[in-house]
Each structure stands twice: as structure tokens, then as C-alpha cells.
MILO-725444 format. One record per atom (N, C-alpha, C, CB): residue in one letter; z, x, y. Coordinates in steps of 0.05 Angstrom, whole numbers, plus 5000, padded with zeros to 4 digits. Glycine has a CB too. Layout:
AZXY/...
END
This chain:
X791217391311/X788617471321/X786617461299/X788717751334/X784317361302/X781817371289/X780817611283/X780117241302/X778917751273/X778017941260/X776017981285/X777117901229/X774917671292/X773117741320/X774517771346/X771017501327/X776517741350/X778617761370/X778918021377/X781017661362/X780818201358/X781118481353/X778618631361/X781818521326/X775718521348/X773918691351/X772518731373/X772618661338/X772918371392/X772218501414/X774718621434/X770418301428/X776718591431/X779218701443/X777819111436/X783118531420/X778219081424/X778019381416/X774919571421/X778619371382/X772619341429/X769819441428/X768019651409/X769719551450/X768919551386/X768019471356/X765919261340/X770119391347/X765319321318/X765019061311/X765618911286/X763119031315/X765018651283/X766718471269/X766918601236/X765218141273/X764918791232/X764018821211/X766219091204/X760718851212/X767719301231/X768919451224/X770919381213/X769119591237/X772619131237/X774819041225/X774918891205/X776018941238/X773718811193/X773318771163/X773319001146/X770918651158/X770819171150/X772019301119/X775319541128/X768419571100/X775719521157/X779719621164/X780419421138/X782019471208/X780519241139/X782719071123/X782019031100/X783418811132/X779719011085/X779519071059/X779919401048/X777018961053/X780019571071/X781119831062/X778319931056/X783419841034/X776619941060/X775220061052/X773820261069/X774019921041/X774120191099/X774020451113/X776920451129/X771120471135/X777720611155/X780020691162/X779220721194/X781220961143/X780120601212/X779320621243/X781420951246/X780620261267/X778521061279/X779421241283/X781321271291/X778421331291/X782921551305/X785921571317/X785821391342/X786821901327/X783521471358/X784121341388/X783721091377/X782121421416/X783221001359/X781920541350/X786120481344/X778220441289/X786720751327/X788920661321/X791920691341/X789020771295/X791220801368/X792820831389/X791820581404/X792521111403/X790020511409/X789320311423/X791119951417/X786120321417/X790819991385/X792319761365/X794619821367/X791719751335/X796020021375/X798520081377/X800019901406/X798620431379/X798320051430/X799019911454/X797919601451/X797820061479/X796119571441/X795619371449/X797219061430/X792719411450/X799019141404/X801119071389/X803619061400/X801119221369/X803919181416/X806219261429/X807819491404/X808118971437/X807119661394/X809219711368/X807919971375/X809019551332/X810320151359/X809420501372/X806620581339/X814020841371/X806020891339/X803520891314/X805620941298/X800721131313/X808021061290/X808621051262/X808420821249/X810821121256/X809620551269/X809620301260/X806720201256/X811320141278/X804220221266/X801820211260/X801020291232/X800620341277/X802120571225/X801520681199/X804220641184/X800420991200/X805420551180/X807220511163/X809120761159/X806020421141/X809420921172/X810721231168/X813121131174/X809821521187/X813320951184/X817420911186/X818520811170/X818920741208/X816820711153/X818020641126/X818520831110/X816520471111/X816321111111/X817621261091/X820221321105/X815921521080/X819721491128/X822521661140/X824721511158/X821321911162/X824121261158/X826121121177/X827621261209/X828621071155/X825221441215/X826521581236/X827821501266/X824721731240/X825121281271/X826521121285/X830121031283/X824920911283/X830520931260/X833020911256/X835321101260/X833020851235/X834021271249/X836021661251/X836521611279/X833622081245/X833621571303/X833621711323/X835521561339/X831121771333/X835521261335/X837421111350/X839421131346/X837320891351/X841521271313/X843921211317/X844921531325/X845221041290/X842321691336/X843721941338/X843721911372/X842122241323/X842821801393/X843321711418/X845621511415/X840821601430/X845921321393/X848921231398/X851321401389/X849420981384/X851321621376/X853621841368/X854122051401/X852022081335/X851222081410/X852322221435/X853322011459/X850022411447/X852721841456/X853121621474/X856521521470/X850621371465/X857321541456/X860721531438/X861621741452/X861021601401/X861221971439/X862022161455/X861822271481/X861722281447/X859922121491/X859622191521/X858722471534/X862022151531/X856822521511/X854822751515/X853222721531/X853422821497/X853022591546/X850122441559/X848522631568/X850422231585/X847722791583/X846022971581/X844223061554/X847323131590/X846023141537/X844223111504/X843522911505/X845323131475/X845022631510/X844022411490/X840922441513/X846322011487/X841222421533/X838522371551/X836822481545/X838422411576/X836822791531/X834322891522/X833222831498/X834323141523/X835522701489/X834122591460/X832622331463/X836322541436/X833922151478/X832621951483/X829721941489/X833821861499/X830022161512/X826022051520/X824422221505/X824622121557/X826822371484/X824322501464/X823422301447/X825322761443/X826322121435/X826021921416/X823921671435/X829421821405/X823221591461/X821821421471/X818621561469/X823121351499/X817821791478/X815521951471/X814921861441/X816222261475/X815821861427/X814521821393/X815621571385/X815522091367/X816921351396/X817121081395/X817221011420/X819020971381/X814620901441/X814320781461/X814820511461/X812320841470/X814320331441/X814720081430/X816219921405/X812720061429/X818420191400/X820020051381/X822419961402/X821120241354/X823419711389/X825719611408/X827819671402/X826119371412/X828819831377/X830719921370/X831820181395/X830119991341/X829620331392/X829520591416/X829020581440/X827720771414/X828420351454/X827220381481/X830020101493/X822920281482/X831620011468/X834719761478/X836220021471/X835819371453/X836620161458/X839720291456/X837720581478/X841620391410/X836120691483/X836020771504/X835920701533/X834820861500/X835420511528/X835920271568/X840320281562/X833519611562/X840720241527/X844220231537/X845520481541/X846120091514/X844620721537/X845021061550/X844221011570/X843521331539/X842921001592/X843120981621/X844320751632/X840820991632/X844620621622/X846020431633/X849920571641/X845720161608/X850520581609/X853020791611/X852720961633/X853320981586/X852621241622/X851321481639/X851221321668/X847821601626/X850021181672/X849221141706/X851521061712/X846820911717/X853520831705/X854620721715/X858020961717/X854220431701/X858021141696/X860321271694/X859521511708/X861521311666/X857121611712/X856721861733/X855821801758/X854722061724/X856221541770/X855421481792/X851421571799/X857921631811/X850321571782/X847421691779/X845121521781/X847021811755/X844121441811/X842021251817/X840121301796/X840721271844/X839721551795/X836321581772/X837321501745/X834621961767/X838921451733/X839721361712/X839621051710/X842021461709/X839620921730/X840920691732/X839320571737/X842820641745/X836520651750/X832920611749/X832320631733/X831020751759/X831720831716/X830920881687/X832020611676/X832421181672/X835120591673/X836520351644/X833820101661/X842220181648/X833819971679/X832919791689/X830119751676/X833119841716/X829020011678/X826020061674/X825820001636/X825020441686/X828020151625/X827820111590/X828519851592/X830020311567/X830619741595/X831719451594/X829619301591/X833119351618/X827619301616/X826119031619/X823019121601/X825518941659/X823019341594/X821519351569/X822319241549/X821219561561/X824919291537/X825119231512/X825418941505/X826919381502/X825718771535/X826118461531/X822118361518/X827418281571/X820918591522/X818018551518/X817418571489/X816318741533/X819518771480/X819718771452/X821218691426/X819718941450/X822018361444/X824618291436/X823218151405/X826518051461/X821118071408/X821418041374/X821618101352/X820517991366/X822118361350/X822718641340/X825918631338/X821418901363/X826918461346/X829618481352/X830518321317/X830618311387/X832718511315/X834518311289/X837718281287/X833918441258/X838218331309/X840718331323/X841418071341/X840618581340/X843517831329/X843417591342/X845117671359/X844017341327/X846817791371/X847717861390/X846717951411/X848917961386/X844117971413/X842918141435/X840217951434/X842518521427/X839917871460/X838517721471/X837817761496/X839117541468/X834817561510/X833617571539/X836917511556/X830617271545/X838617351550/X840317391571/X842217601569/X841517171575/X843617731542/X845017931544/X843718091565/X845318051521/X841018241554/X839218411567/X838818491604/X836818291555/X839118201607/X838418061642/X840818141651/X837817691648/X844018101637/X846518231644/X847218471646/X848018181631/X845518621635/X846918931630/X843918981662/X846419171581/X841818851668/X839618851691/X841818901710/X837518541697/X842018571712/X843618581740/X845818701746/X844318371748/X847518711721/X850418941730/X849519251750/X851919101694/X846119341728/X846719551747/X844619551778/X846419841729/X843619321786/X842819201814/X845219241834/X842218881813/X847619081814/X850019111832/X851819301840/X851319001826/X851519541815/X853119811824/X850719941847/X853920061791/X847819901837/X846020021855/X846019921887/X843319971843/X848219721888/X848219631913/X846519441923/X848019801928/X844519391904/X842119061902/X843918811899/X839619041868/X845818841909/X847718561905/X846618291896/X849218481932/X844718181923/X843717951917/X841317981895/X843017801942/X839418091893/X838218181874/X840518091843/X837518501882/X842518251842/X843418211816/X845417891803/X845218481815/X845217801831/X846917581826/X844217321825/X849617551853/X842317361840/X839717181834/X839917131799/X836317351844/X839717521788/X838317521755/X841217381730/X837317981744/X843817341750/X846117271738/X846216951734/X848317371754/X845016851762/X845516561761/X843116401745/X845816461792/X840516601747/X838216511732/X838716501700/X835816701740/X839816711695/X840416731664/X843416671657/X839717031653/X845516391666/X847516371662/X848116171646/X848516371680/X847416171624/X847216021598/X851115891592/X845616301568/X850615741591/X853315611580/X855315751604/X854115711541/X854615891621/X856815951643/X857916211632/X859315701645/X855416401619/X857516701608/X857616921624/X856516851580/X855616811647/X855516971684/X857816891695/X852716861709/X859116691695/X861316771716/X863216881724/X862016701720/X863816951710/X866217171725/X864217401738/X868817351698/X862117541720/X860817591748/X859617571766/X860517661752/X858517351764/X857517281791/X859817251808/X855817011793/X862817091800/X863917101824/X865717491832/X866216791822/X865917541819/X866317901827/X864018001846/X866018141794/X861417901832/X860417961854/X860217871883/X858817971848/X861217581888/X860817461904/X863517481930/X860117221890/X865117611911/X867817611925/X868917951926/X870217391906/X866918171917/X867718431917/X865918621932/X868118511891/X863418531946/X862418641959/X861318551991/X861118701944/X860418662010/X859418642041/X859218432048/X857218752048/X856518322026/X854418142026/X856617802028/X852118201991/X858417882019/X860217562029/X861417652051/X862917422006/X861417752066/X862817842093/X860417802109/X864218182095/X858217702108/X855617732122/X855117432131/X853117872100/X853217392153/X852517112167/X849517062144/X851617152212/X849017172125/X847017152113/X847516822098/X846617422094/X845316772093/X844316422091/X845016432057/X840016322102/X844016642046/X844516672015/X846416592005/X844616892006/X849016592019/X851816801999/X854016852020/X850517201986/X855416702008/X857816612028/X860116662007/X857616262041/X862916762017/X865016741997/X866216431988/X867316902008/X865816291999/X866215971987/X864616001959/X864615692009/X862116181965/X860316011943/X861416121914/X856516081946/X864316301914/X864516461885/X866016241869/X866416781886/X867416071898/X869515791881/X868715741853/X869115441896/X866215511851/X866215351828/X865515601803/X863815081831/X865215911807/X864116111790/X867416291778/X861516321812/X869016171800/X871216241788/X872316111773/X872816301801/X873415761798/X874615601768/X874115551736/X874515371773/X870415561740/X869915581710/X870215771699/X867915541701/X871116051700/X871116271696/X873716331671/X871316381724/X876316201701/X878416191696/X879315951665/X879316131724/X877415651674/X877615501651/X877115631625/X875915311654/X874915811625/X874015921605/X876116121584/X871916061618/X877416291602/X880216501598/X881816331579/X882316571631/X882216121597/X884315901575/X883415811553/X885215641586/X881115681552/X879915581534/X879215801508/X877815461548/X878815931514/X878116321489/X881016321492/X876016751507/X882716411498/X883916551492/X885816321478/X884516741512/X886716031480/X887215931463/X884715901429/X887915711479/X883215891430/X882315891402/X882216151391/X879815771399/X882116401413/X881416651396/X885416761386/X879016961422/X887316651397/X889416721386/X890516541368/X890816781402/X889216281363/X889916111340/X888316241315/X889015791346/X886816201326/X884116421299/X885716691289/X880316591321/X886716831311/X888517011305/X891416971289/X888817101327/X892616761290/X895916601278/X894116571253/X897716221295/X891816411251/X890216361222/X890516541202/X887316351225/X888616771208/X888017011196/X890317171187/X886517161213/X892117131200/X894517301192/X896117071181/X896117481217/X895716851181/X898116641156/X897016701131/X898116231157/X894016711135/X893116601103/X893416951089/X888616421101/X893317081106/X893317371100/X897117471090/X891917541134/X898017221095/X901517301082/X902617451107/X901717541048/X901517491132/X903017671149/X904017491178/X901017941157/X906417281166/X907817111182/X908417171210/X910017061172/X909617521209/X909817541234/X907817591257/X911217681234/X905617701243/X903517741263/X902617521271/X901517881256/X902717201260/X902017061267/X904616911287/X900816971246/X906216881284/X908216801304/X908016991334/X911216841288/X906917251321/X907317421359/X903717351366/X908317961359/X902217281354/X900417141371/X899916981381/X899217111368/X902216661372/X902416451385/X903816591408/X903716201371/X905616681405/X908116721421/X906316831459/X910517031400/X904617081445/X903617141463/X901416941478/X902917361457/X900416691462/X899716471479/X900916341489/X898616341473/X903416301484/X905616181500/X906316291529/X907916211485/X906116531526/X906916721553/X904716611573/X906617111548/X901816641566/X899816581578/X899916381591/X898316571566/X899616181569/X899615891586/X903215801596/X898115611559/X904915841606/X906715851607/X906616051639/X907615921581/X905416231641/X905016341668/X903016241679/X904816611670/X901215981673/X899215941697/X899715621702/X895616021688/X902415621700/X904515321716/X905115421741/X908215231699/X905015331766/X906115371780/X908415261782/X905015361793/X909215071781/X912915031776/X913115001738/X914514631798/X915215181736/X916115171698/X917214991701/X917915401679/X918614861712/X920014621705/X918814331712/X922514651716/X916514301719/X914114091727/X912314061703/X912214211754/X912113771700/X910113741675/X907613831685/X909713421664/X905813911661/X904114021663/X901814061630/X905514251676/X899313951631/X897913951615/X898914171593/X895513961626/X898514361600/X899514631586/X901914601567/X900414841607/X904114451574/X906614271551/X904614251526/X907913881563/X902814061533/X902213851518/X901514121490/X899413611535/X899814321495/X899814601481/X900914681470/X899914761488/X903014821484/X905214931482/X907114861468/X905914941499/X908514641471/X909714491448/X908614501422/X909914231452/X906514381405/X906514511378/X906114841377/X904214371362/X905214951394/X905415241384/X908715311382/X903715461405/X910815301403/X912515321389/X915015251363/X912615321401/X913114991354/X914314911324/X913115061308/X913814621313/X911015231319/X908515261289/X910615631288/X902815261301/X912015671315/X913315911307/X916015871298/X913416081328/X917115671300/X919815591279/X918215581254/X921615261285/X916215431241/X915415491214/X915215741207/X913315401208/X913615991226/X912816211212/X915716451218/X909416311226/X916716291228/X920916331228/X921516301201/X923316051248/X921816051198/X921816051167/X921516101145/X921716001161/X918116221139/X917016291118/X918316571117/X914016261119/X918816661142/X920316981140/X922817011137/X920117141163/X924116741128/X927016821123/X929116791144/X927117091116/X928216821179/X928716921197/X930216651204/X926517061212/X933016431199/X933416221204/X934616221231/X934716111185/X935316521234/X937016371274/X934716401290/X940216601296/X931716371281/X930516351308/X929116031299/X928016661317/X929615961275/X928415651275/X929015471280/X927915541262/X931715371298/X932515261319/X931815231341/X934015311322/X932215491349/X931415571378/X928115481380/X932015931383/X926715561364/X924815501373/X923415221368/X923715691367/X925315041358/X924914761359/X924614681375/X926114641352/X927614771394/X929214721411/X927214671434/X931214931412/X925514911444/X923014951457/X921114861457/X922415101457/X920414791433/X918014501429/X918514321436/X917314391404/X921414241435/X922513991435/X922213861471/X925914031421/X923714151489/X923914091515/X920914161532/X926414261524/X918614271515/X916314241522/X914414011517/X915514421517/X914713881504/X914013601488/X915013401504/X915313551457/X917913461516/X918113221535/X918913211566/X920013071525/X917613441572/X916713551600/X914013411606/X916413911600/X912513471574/X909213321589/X909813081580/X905613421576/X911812981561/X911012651554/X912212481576/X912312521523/X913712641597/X915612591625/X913912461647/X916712911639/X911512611643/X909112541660/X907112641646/X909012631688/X905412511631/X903312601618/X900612561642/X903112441587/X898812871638/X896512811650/X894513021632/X896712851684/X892512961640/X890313041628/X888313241659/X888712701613/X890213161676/X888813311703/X889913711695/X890813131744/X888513721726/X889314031723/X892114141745/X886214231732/X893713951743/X895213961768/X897714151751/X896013611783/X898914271772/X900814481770/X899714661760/X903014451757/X897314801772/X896315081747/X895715201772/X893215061718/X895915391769/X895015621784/X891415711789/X896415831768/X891315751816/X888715811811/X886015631816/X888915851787/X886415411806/X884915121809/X885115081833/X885914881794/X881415071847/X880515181862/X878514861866/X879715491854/X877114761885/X876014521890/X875814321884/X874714511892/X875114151869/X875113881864/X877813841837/X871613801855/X879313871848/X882013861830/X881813571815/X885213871851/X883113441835/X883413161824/X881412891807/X884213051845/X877713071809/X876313031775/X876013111766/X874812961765/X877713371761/X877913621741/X879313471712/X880113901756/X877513341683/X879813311664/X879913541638/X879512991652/X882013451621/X882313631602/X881313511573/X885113721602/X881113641555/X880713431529/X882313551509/X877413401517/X883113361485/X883513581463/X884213431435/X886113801472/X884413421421/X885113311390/X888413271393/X884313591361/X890013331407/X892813281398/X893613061398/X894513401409/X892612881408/X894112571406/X894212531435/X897512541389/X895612311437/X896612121457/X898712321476/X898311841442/X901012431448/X903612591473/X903212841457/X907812451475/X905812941469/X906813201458/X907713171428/X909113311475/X909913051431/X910912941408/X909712921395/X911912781407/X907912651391/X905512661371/X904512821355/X903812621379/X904013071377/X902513291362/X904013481350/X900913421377/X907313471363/X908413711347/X909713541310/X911613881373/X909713291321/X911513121300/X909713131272/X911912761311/X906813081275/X904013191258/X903713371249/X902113211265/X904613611265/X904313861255/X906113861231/X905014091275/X908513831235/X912213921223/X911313801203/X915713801238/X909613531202/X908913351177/X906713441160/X908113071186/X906313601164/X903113691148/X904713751121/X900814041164/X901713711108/X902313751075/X903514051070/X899313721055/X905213951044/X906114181034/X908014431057/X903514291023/X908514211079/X910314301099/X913014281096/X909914191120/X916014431098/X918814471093/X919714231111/X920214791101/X920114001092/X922013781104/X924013901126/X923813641080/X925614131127/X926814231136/X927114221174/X926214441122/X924514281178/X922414251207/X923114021217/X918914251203/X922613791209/X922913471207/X926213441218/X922413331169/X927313611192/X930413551200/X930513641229/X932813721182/X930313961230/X931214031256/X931313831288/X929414261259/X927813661282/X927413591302/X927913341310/X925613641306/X929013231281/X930912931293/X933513021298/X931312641270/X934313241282/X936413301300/X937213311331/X936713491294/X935413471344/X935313461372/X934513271380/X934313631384/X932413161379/X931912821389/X934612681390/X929812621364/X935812711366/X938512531372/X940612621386/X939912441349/X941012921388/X943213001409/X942213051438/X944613251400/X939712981446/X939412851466/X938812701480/X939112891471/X937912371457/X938512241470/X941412041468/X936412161472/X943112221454/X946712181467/X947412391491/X949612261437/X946012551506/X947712661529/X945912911528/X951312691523/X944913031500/X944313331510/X946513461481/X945713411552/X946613691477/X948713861459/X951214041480/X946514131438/X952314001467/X955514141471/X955414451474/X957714081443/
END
């Protein structure tokens, strides 16, 4: 803003806001409440007083200590004390929209759940104030519509879900919503239970997709960290996963293609622990998962559970190669890897393809 901007915003003149900013005179209280609202920023932040006392700060993390504990009644009176003397900080008016939000949704409390709505869509006003990359116009629009939907505004909350569904991080609830309340039981033109399909399958894709990288990330952290076994019971427990969303276990199935090096990568972290009667076995399991998918290799989504409309141009992608094999044979080969691995798995290669083992 211009110096003539402000002055006529404020009904002043050009000459006051000038010597405001050379300091040489000082606008009155009501000039400096007016610059407040009309900044969007509360008056300490006008006068710089939160720099000395950082109260704002105090005040927000003392509504998140009752909010932990589940004081809510305190935290609530502190809050709209702390909103009364910061109307426009976003620190106080986002972690007070996230106390009613709580509170409303765990005490079953419409007036709570108005209020979060009412702070919420303020503080998206004060989002530039924000320094928190985790919290954004769409987080914000999520924690909106969740409570539309406990408030029983169903379609209301699934409109503000599908509008703000960035990379697809609404779906699962949009389809909960679409498949857990009235409003899909209804002849209404909106919102039909068909329509939760394509909000599930991607939902579901998604489950697989996280939860394979966040438990490899997890095997990571704990190899380089020297703690072998925690990293073997995190593959392991991705094994279980993908391993229960086959509908026939003994039917090839994309999921092999997976599965197989994770179980070599737990004969290695077998090994590094000393542990030799399970580094067989779990060759053994790479071995007969490696050539389950190389049996019929596909890249579709067939034999999985769950997979829900247009199946058959549903594809998969991924870095492992061509087969199974490929990818577990690469792994066992990586640098500074125990020849040992290698052995195991021409071993079995060769005793089955003479017949199988004795």
C-alpha cells in the first residue's frame, strides 16, 4: 500500500502517514485499531508487543496442553480469552478452530463444532501468517468438512472434500462419507453409493502404495541404524499385508513381483544377525514367490481384493525389472553383499528344476 492508499483507507492525510513512518509523530489508538483490522493482524502485532512477550505463543501452546489433556472446558475459556486479545493472529484463531474441532467431535457438541467452522475459515484468511508447511487451505477445508459431516451437512462436507482433493488425500473420506451415511440410501440426484467406487479404489491403491514405501523407509532406518531385526519385522509385516490382499495365495499375482525381494532382503537381515536357520527358509519364499509371478507375469490388478471398476485398465508400475527373479537376483547381488545369498539361491533354482527337494 502507498502512503496515499492507507491515508485515504484510514481518512487521514498523506502528510500524517508520512511523518507515522518517519516516526516523528504516532497515529491515535482508534487510527491504530483501524490498521489492525484493516491488516488483518491483531494490535500487539501492530505495535510490536509480541515481540517483547511472545504471548501469543504462551497462549497457543497453553490451549494445546489443555487440549492433550482433554480439559476442554478450560481450554475453551482460554481460547476466546486468547481470541479477544489476538483476533487476527493465525497461530490463535488455527489451534483454536483445532479445540473445537476436538471438543465438538468427542462431546458430541453442535455449538462447538460451529464455532471450529467459524475459527477455521478465519484463519484460512490468515494463512499468510502461517509457517507451518503442514498446514494448509486444504488441510484446513478437511478438518471444515469433517465437521459438516458429524454435523450431519453430509453433502455440504463432501462438496468442500471433492473441491479441495489435491493429489486424492480426500478419499477415503469422501468415500466413508459416501458409503456411511442416509444421503446414499436416498433417490437424490447428488450422491448415489456407486459414486464412492472410484474414491475407494484409489483410496485402497493409496494404502498399498504408503504403506509399501513407509515400511521400506522403515527396514532403511533401522539397517543403517545397526538394528537388523527391526528391520526384518518391518518387511515381514509388509509381507503379511500384501500377501492378504491376493485373493487366491496360490494364483500369480502382481504383489509376488514385491514380495519376493522383500523376502531375500529378510534372509540377508537373517544373516547379519547370525540367525542361519531362518536364511534358507526365507530364500526358500522368495524363491517360490518370484516364480508364482514369473508363472504369469502381469502388471494388471487381477487377483487382489477389493478392486472395484475398471479392472482390466487398471496398470501397475515399478523399478524392479522385467520378473521377479530379476529383482530378487539384483538385490542378493548388490555391492558389498554376502556371496552367501547367491549361493543359497542357485541352490534352490537347481533343486527345482531337477524335481523339487527331498
Amino acid at each position: 500500500m502507498t502512503q496515499e492508499q492507507l491515508a485515504e483507507a484510514l481518512g487521514v492525510t498523506f502528510a500524517s502517514v508520512s511523518k507515522w513512518e518517519r516516526g516523528i509523530a504516532t497515529p491515535e489508538l482508534n487510527l491504530i485499531a483501524e490498521m489492525a483490522d484493516l491488516f488483518g493482524v491483531s494490535l500487539d502485532a501492530i505495535v510490536g508487543f509480541e515481540v517483547l512477550n511472545g504471548g501469543a505463543v504462551a497462549l497457543e501452546n497453553r490451549i494445546h496442553d489443555l487440549q492433550r489433556q482433554k480439559q476442554y472446558e478450560e481450554a475453551v475459556i482460554e481460547a476466546e480469552k486468547a481470541l479477544l486479545r489476538y483476533p487476527n493472529d493465525f497461530r490463535i484463531v488455527y489451534r483454536s478452530g483445532e479445540l473445537y474441532t476436538v471438543a465438538g467431535i468427542e462431546l458430541s457438541n453442535e455449538k462447538y463444532l460451529y464455532r471450529c467452522i467459524e475459527l477455521l475459515e478465519r484463519s484460512i484468511l490468515l494463512l499468510s501468517q502461517n509457517s507451518d508447511p503442514q498446514i494448509s487451505e486444504v488441510s484446513i477445508q478437511n478438518e471444515i468438512a469433517q465437521c459438516y459431516i458429524v454435523l450431519g451437512k453430509t453433502q455440504k462436507g463432501i462438496e468442500i472434500l471433492k473441491k479441495y482433493n489435491v493429489s486424492g488425500v480426500h478419499n477415503a473420506l469422501i468415500a466413508i462419507a459416501l458409503t456411511g451415511n442416509d444421503i446414499t440410501y436416498t433417490n437424490t440426484p447428488e450422491y448415489g453409493l456407486e459414486d464412492a467406487v472410484p474414491f475407494m479404489v484409489d483410496a485402497f491403491g493409496s494404502i498399498i502404495t504408503n504403506s509399501l514405501r513407509t515400511m521400506m523407509a522403515y527396514a532403511n532406518y533401522f539397517y543403517k541404524k545397526g538394528d537388523y531385526r527391526s528391520s526384518r519385522d518391518a518387511l515381514l509385516w509388509l509381507i503379511d499385508l500384501l500377501e492378504g490382499v491376493k485373493i487366491d495365495r496360490n494364483a500369480s499375482c502382481y504383489v509376488d513381483k514385491v514380495i519376493a525381494p522383500c523376502y531375500s532382503e529378510c534372509a540377508n537381515f537373517s544373516l547379519l544377525l547370525g540367525e542361519m536357520d531362518k536364511v534358507e527358509p526365507y530364500m526358500r519364499c522368495a524363491y517360490k514367490a518370484a516364480m508364482l509371478f514369473d508363472s504369469a507375469p502381469t502388471c494388471k490388478v487381477e487377483n487382489i481384493k477389493f478392486c472395484l471398476g475398471d479392472i482390466q485398465n487398471a496398470t501397475t508400475y515399478d523399478d524392479l525389472g522385467e520378473s521377479a527373479t530379476a529383482a530378487v537376483v539384483k538385490q542378493i547381488t548388490q555391492e558389498n553383499r554376502n556371496e552367501e545369498l547367491l549361493s543359497i539361491w542357485k541352490k534352490i533354482a537347481q533343486e527345482e528344476s531337477c524335481g523339487g527337494t527331498e
